[in-house]
C-alpha positions in Angstrom: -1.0 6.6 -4.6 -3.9 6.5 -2.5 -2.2 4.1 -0.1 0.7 5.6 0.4 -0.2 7.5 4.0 1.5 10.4 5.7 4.0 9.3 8.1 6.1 11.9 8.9 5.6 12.2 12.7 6.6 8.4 12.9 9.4 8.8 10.2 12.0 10.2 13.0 12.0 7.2 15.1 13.1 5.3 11.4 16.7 4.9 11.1 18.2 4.2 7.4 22.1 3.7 6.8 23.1 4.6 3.5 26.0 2.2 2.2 27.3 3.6 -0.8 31.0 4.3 -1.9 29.9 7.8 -4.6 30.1 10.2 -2.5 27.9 12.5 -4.8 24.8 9.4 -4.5 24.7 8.7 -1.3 24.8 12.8 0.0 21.7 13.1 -2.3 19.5 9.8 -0.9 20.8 11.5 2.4 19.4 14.9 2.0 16.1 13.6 0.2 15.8 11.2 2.8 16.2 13.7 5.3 13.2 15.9 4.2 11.2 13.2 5.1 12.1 13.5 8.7 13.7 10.1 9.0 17.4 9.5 10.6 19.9 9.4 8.5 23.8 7.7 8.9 26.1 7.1 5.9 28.9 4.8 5.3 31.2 5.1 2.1 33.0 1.6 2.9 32.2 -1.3 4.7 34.3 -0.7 7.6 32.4 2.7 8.6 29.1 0.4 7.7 30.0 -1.6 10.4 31.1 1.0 12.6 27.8 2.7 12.0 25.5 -1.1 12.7 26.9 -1.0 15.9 26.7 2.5 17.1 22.9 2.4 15.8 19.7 1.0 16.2 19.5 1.2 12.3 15.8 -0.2 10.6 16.7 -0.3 7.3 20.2 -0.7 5.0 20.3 1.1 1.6 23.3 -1.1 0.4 26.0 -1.0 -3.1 26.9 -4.6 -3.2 30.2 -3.6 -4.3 32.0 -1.2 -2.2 36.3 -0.5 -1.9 36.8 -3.2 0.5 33.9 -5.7 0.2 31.5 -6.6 -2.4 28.6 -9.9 -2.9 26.1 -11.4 -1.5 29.0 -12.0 1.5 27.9 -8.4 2.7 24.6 -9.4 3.8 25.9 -11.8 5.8 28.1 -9.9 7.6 26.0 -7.0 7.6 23.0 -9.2 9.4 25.6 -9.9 12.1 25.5 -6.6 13.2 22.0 -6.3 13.6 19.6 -9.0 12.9 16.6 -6.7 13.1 17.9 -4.7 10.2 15.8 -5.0 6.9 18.0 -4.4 3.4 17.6 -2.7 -0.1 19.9 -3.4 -2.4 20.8 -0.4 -4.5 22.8 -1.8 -7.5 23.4 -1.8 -11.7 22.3 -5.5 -12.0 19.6 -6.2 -13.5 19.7 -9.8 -13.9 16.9 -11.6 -12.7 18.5 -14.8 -11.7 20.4 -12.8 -9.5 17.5 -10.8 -8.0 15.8 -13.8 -7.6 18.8 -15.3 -4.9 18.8 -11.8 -3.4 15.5 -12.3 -2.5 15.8 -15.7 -1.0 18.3 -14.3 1.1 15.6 -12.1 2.6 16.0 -8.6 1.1 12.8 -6.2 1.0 13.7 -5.2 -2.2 16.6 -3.5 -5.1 16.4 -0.4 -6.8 18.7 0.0 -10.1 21.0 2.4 -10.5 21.3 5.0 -13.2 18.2 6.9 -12.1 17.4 10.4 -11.7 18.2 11.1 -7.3 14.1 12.0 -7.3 12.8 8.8 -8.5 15.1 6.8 -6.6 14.2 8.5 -3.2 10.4 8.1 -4.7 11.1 4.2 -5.2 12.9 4.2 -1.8 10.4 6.1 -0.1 7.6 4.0 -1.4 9.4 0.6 0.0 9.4 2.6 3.7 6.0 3.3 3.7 5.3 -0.2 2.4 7.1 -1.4 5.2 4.8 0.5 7.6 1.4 -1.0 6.4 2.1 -4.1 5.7 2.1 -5.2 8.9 -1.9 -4.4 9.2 -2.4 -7.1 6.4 -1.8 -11.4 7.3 -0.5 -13.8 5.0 -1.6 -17.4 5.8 1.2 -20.0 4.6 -0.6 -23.8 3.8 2.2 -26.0 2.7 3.4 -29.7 4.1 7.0 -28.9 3.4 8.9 -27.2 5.6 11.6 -25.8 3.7 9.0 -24.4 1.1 7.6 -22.9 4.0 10.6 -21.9 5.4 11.5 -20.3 2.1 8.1 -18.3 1.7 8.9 -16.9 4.9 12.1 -16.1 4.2 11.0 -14.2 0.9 7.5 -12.5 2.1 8.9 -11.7 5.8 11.1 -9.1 5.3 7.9 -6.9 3.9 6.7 -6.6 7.2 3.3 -8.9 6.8 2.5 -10.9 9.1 2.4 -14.7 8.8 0.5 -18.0 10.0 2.0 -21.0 8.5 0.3 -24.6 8.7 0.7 -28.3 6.9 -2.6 -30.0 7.3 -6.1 -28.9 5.1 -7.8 -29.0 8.2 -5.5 -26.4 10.5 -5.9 -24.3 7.5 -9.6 -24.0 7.1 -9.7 -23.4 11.1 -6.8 -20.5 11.1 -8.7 -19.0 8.1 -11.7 -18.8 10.2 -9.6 -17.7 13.7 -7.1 -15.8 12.3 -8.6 -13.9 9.1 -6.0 -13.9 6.6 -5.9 -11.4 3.8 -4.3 -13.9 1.5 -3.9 -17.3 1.3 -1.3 -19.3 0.2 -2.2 -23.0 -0.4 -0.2 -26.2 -1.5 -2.4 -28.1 -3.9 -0.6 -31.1 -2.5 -1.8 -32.0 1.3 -1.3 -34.8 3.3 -4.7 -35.0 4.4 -6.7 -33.6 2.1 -6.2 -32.2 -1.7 -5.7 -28.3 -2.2 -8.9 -28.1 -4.3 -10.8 -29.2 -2.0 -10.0 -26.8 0.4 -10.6 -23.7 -2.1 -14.1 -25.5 -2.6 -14.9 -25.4 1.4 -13.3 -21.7 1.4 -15.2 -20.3 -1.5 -18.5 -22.0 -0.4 -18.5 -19.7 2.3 -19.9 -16.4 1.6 -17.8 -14.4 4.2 -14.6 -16.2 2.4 -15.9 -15.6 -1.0 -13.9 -12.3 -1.7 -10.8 -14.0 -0.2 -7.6 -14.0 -2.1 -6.1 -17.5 -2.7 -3.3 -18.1 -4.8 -2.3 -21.9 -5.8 1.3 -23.1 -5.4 1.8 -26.6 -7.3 4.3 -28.5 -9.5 1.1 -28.9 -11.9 1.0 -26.8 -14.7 -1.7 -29.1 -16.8 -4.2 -27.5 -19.0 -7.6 -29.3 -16.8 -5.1 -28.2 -13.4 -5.6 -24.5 -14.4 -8.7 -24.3 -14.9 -10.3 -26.3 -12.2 -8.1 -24.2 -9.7 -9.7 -20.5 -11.7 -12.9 -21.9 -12.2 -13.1 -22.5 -8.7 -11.8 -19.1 -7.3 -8.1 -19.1 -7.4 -7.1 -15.6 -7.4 -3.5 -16.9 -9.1 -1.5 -19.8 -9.5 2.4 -20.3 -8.7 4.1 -23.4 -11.0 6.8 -25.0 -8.5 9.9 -23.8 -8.3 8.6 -20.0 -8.8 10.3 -17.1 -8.8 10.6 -15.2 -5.2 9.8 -11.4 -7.1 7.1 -13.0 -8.8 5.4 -13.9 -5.9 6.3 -10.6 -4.0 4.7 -8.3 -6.7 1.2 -10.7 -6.8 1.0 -10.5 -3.5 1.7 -6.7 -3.4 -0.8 -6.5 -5.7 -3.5 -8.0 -4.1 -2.4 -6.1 -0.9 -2.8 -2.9 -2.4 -6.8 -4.1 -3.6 -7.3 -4.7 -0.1 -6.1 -1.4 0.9 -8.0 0.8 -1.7 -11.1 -1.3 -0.6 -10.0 -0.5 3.2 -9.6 3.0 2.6 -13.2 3.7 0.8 -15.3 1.8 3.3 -13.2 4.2 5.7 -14.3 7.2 3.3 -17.7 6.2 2.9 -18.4 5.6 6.8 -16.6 9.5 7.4 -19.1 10.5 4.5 -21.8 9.0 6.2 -21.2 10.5 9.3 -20.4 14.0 7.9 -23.9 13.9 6.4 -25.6 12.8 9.5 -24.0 16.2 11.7 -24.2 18.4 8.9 -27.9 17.4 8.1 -29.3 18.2 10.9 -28.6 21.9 11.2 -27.5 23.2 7.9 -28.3 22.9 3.9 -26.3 20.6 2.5 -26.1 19.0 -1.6 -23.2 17.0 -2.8 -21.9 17.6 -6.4 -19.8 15.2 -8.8 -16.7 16.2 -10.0 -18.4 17.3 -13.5 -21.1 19.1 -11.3 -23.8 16.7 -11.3 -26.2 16.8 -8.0 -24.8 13.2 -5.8 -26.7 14.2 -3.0 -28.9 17.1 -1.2 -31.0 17.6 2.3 -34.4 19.0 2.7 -32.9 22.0 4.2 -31.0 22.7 1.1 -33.7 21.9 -0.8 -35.6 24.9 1.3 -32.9 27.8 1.4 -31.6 26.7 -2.0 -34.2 24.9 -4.1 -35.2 22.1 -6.0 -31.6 21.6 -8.1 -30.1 19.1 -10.0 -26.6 20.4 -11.1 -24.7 23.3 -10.4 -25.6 24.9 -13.5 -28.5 25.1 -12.6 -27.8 27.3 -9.4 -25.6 29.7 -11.6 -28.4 30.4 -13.7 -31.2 30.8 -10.6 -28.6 33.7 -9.3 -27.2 35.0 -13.3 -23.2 33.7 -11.9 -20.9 32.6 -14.4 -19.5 29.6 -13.2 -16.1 30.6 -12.3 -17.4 33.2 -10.2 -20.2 31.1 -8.4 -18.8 30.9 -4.8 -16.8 34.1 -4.1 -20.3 35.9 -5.7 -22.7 34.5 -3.3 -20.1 35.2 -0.6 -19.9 38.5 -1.3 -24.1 39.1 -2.0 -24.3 36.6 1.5 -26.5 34.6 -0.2 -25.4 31.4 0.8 -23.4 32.2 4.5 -20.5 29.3 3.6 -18.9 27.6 0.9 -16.6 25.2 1.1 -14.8 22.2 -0.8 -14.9 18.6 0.6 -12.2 16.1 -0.6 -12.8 12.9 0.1 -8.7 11.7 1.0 -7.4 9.0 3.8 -9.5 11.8 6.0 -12.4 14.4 5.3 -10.5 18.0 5.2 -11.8 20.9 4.5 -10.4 23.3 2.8 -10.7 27.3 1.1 -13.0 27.8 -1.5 -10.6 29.7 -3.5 -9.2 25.9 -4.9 -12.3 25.5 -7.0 -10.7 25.6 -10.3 -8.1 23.3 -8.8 -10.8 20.8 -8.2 -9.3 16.8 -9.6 -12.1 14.2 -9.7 -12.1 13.2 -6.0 -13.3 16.7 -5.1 -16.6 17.3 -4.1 -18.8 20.4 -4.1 -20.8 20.9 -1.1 -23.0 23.5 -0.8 -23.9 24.6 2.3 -26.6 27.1 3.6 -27.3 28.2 6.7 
C-alpha cells in the first residue's frame, strides 16, 4: 500500500520475540522477519520467553496463547511483568470475536489467525510493524466525562502507537482541538457541560475543522439520533458498549485517508518543485499513464513542438511506439529520456522500464 513506507534502516534497532511452541512456525516468522533487518529472539516455551524478556530490550511479542507450560490470557500478564514497554500480537486459531474483543481490552495491538501460508502471515505481521511506526505521527483526541470509558479507549487505541489527548468538559475539547490539532476526534454525545451535538456544530462551522474526522460515541441508537449526528458531519457513530476491533479498524481507516492525503500534497509539492528546477533550463512535458499531454514548458514546446500526446511525437519522427525512447537516443534527437514515478519520493529511474510503466508512472520528456 502506498502508506506502508520503507523502514529498513530503522528496522535493526526493532526487537521482536517470537513465542511459539512449533518449531517449524516460529523458525519461518524468524527467517522472514529477519530479511527485514529487524532482531530476532525465539522462545518455544514460556520459561525461555521469560528468560528472553529479561535478557532483552524486546519491542514487540509475537505470542501462541497456548504453549507446553502456560496458556490464556494469564500470559499477558506475566509476560507485561517482564517488560512493560513491550507491545503484543497474538498469534492464535481462535477466531471468536468475543474473545478478540477481551484481548483487545487487555491492550494487544492486534491477532493474526493461524492456518496461513508463512508469506502472508509475515505480510500481516509486517504490516502491524510498520503501522506501529506511523502512527505515532497521527493524534487521537479522547472527549468523554467517564473515566473508565476513557480509561478503556486508551487502553484499546494506545497500544497502536497514536498519540492521545483526553478531556471531560465540551469546552476543553473545542480549545485542545484548536491547540493540539487532532486527526480524529472521539466525542461523548453526553457532556456535563454542554451536549455532544453541539460541539460537532461549533467544530464543523469552522472551515479549518470542516474536513475533521469525528466519530460519535453514545448509548443512543434512535432513528432522529443518527441522523442529526450524520447530517451534521459525523464521520461515524459508536452505539455504547461497542466493540474494541470495531473501533480499531474505523479509526485505522480514517488514519490511512489522512495518510494517502498526506503523502500526495507531499507528491504534489516535490512535483511542483521538480517542474520549477527543471523548467528553467531544459524541455520538459508531462505524460498520463495512457500518454495523454498533463503538462509541457515553452522550451519543450521549442526543441520539441506543439504536442498533445505521445502519439503524436512518434509520428513527427516515423517511431513505433515501443521503440520511441531508445530511437531518439540512438539518432540524439532528444539528449535524455527518462521515466518519473511519482512514489513516497520523486526517483528517477532507466528508460529501459517503459513497457513496465503502472498508472503512477509518468513520461517526461526532456530536451536539452
Amino acid at each position: 500500500m502506498h502508506r506502508i513506507k520503507n523502514f529498513l534502516d530503522n528496522n535493526a534497532k526493532f526487537e521482536i520475540l517470537v513465542i511459539e511452541d512449533a518449531v517449524m512456525i516460529n523458525n519461518a516468522i524468524k527467517t522472514n522477519l529477519e530479511k527485514e533487518n529487524y532482531i530476532v529472539h525465539q522462545a518455544f516455551d514460556l520459561r525461555s520467553a521469560y528468560q528472553m524478556m529479561e535478557k532483552f530490550s524486546v519491542d514487540l511479542v509475537v505470542l501462541d496463547l497456548h504453549l507446553p507450560d502456560g496458556n490464556g490470557e494469564e500470559l499477558i500478564y506475566e509476560l507485561r511483568e517482564k517488560n512493560e514497554k513491550a507491545k503484543f500480537v497474538i498469534f492464535t486459531s481462535d477466531n471468536d470475536l468475543s474473545r478478540r474483543d477481551e484481548l483487545f481490552k487487555l491492550g494487544i495491538v492486534d491477532y493474526i489467525l493461524k492456518g496461513k501460508p508463512a508469506q502472508i502471515i509475515f505480510h500481516e505481521l509486517n504490516n502491524i510493524i510498520q503501522r506501529l511506526r506511523y502512527n505515532s505521527n497521527f493524534k487521537l483526541l479522547i472527549v468523554e466525562d467517564s473515566v473508565i470509558v476513557r480509561k478503556m479507549i486508551r487502553r484499546i487505541i494506545e497500544p497502536r502507537g497514536y498519540l492521545i489527548v483526553e478531556v471531560e468538559r465540551g469546552e476543553e475539547a473545542l480549545e485542545k482541538i484548536d491547540t493540539e490539532k487532532p486527526d480524529i476526534v472521539l466525542l461523548d454525545l453526553e457532556l456535563p457541560d454542554m451536549s455532544g451535538m453541539d460541539i460537532l456544530k461549533q467544530i464543523k462551522r469552522k472551515s479549518i475543522h470542516f474536513h475533521l474526522p469525528v466519530f460519535i460515541i453514545s448509548s443512543h441508537t434512535d432513528i432522529e439520533t443518527l441522523r442529526n449526528v450524520y447530517k451534521e458531519g459525523a464521520s461515524e457513530f459508536l452505539k455504547k458498549p461497542f466493540l474494541a476491533e470495531e473501533l480499531l479498524v474505523k479509526i485505522d481507516n480514517w488514519i490511512d485517508r489522512k495518510e494517502v492525503e498526506r503523502n500526495l500534497h507531499s507528491d504534489n509539492h516535490l512535483l511542483t518543485q521538480f517542474r520549477g528546477i527543471l523548467s528553467e533550463s531544459i524541455g520538459l512535458a508531462i505524460f498520463s499513464s495512457n500518454d495523454i499531454l498533463v503538462w509541457k514548458n515553452d522550451l519543450f514546446t521549442q526543441k520539441i513542438g506543439d504536442y498533445s500526446s505521445l502519439a503524436e511525437i512518434l509520428h513527427s519522427f516515423n517511431f513505433e511506439s515501443h521503440d520511441l525512447f531508445d530511437s531518439l537516443l540512438q539518432e540524439q534527437k532528444v539528449l535524455d529520456y527518462k521515466i518519473l514515478k511519482l512514489n513516497l519520493v520523486l526517483k528517477l529511474f532507466p528508460i529501459t522500464d517503459i513497457d513496465k510503466r503502472v498508472k503512477n508512472i509518468m513520461a517526461v520528456v526532456t530536451a536539452i
